[in-house]
N, C-alpha and C positions, 0 to 999 in steps of 0.2 A: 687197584692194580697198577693204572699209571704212573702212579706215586713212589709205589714201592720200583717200580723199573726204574724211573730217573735216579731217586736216592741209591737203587746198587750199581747202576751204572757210574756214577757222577766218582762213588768210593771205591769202584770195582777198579775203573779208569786211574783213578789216582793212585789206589795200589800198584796195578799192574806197571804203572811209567818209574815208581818212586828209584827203578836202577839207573834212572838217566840220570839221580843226584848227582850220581861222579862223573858222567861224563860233561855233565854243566861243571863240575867243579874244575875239571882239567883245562874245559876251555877258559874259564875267570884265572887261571893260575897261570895260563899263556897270554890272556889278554885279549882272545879272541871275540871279544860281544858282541859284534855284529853277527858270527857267524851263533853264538851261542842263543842271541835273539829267534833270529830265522828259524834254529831246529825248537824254542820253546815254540814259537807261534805255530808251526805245522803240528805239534801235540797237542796246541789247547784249541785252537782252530774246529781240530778233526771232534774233540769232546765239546764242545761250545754248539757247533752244530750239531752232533747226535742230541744233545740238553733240547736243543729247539725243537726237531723230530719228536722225542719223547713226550713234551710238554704237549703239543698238536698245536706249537703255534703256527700261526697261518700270516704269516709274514709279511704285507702294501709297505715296500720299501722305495721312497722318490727322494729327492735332492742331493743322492751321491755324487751327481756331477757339479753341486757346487761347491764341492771340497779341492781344496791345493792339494797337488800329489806330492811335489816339488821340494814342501816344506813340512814343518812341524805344525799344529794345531792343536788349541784346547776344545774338547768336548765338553761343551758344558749342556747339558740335559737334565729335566723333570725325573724322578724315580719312583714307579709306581709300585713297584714288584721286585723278586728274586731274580726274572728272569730278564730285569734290564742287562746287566755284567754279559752273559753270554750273547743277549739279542745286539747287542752296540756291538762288540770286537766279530760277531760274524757276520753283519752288515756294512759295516764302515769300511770303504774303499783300501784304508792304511791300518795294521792293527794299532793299538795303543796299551799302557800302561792304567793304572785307576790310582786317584785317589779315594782308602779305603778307610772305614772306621779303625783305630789301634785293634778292637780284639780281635780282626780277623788274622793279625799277624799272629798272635799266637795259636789259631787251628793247623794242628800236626799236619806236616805234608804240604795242604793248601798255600798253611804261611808261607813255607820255603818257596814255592811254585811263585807264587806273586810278589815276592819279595824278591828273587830272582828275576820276574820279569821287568823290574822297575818298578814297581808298585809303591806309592808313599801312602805311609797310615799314619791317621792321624788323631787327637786326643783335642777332642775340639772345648773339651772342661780344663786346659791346661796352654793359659796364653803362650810359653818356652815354647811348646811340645807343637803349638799350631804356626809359629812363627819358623819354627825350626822345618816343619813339612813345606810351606810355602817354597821357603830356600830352596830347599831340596827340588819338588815338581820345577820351578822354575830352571835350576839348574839344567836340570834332563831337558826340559824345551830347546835351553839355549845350545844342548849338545846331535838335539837335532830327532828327540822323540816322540809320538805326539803324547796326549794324555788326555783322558775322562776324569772331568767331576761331577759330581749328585752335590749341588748346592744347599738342598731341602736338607741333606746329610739324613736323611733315612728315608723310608717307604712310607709312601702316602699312603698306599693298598687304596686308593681308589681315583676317582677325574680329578680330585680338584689335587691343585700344585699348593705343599706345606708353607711352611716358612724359608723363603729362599735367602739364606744366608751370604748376602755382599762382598764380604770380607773375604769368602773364597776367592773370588775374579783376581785378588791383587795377583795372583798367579799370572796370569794374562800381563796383567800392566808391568810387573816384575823384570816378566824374559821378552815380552813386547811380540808376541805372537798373536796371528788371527784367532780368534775364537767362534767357533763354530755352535749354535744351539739345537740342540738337538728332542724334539716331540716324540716323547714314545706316551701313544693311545694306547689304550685297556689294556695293559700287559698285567694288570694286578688281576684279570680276569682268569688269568691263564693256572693262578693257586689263590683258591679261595680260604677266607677266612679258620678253616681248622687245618689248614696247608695240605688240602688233596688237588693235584694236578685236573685241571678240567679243559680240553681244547678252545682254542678263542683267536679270534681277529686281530691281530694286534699291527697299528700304522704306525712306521719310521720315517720324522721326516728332517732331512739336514737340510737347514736355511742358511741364507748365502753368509760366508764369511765376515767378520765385523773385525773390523783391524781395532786391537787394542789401545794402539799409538793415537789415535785420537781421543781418548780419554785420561783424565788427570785423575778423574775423580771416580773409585770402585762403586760407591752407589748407582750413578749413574753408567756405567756400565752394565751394571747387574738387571735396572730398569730395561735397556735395552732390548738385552740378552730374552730376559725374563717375558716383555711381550714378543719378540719374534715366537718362543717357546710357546705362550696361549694361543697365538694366531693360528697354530694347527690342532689345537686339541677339541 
């Protein structure tokens, strides 16, 4: 039952908003993004947190105060689950943007949604197509927006942290923003292996800032990054 409520919520939601296409279109046609921003994040905001409610996550959020308001930042965090995407943008102090796999840009609706809200996706079997997203995320940092990435580049669906792929961080060294790491604990508890919703504890923790500027070199960043990330899990 829980399952089936999130999945008509989650499509119920996205149909129900899909008439705001045009009023996001009107404001991209005036130039208004900041203001276009603000009214996306109070829509996805308000569904991101319903997604948590429904799920029965039970949410130990600590180290929001060591995030910069001020500025831009990368999120870079562990992916356990489906329900990291919603738990991060209704936790995190500032909302953000994702870097996302390429096929989500093409789910109807969804794509536009996130693809509208800045979202870069990426095609990590195609060196152009991953050099070309890097661009891009860095660009948005340096205009001043934050952004998440999932390193691992997919779900671990359980404690231990995948292969965390380095070569993401050049993001960070790129647009020379802090990066933030971010522990999300047993959220893969939250949808178990035939994907039925089951309530669960799941702990957010953001560790203190790491200035990119001090690193030349993405491995060793990523080192960094990567044990702040174990140290809470």
């Amino acid at each position: 039952m829980r399952t089936f409520l999130f999945q008509s919520y989650l499509w119920g939601y996205i149909l129900s908003n899909s008439h705001r296409s045009f009023t996001i279109n009107k404001l991209n046609k005036e130039g208004r993004t900041k203001k276009k921003l603000k009214l996306m994040d109070k829509i996805i905001l308000k569904c991101t947190n319903k997604l948590i409610d429904i799920a029965g996550a039970n949410l130990e959020i600590t180290g929001t105060e060591n995030i910069p308001l001020n500025e831009p930042v990368l999120y870079v965090s562990n992916h356990q689950g489906n329900m990291d995407i919603p738990i991060l943008y209704s936790t995190a102090p500032q909302t953000m943007a994702f870097v996302a796999k390429k096929e989500m840009e093409k789910i109807p609706l969804l794509g536009f949604w996130m693809k509208e809200r800045g979202c870069v996706f990426i095609d990590r079997d195609n060196a152009r197509n991953s050099l070309k997203a890097i661009n891009q995320a860095s660009k948005s940092l340096k205009a001043g927006n934050s952004i998440a990435i999932f390193p691992e580049g997919t779900r671990s669906k359980g404690p231990k942290i995948g292969d965390f792929k380095s070569g993401s961080l050049r993001i960070a060294i790129k647009s020379g923003v802090k990066v933030i790491p971010v522990t999300i604990k047993d959220s893969y508890k939250l949808i178990n292996k035939r994907g039925r919703n089951k309530p669960a504890k799941v702990a957010i923790h953001y560790s203190n800032p790491i200035d990119s500027r001090d690193f030349k070199d993405t491995s060793e960043l990523a080192k960094t990054v990567l044990a702040q990330i174990k140290s809470r899990l």
